[in-house]
N, C-alpha and C positions, 0 to 999 in steps of 0.2 A: 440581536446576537452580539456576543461579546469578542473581540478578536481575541483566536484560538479555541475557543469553542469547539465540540463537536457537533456535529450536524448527520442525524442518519432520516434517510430521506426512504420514504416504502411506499411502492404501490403496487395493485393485483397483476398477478400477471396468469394466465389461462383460468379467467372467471373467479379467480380469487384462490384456485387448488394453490395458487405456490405467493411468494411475494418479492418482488425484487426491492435489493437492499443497497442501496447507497449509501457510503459512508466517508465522510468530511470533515478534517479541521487539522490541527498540529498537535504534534506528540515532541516529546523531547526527545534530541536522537540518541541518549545515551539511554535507552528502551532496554533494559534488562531479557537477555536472552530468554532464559525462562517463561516470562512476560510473552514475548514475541511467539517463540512456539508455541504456549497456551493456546493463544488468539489464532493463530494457524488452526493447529490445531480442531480447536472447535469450528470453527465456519466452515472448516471441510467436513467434520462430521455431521453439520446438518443441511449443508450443501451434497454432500453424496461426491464430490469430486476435489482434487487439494486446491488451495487457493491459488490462482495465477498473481503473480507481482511483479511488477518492470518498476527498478528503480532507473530513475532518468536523469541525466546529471548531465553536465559540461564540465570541460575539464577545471573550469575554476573549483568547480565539488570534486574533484578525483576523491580528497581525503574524506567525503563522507559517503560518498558510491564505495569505495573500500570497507567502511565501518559497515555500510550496512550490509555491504555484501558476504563481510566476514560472518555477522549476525547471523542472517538468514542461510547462510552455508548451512548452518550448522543444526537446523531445521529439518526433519526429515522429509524427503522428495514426497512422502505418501501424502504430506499435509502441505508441501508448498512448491509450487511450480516458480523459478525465479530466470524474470531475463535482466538482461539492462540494454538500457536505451541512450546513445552518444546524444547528446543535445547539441546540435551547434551554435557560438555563441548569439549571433542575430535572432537563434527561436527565444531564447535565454532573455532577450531584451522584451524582443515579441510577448512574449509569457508576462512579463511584469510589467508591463504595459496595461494588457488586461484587467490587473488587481483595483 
């Protein structure tokens, strides 16, 4: 796998009736609204429910917890449910320790 790649990960879920969908990698945060709502969007229409999204940030992201939070405002609630998540900065370390 190449870094930044996508990665969607599937397996059955109630005997194979439905499929759970994972989905992994980077995107560039200047994501065209448009773009954004699309993908909402659709995943709620074949999911039956709008999308949940918690962007997670520490305050050294404040200015991109903003940008995306401006984005996705602007999403309608039918297709996307949005929280945000404070990171503090020790998980922040914690986190990139893992990679």
């Amino acid at each position: 796998m190449r870094p930044g790649q996508m990665t969607i990960r599937l397996a059955p879920v109630q005997y194979g009736a439905y499929t759970r969908l994972r989905l992994c990698g980077t995107l560039p945060t200047a994501l065209p609204r448009p773009v954004a709502a699309r993908f909402a969007q659709e995943l709620a229409f074949w999911s039956g429910w709008p999308v949940s999204c918690v962007l997670s940030a520490d305050e050294e992201a404040a200015q991109w917890c903003e940008w995306w939070t401006d984005l996705m405002a602007g999403i309608s609630a039918q297709h996307l449910e949005l929280r945000v998540r404070r990171r503090l900065p020790e998980q922040a370390r914690d986190r990139l320790g893992d990679r």
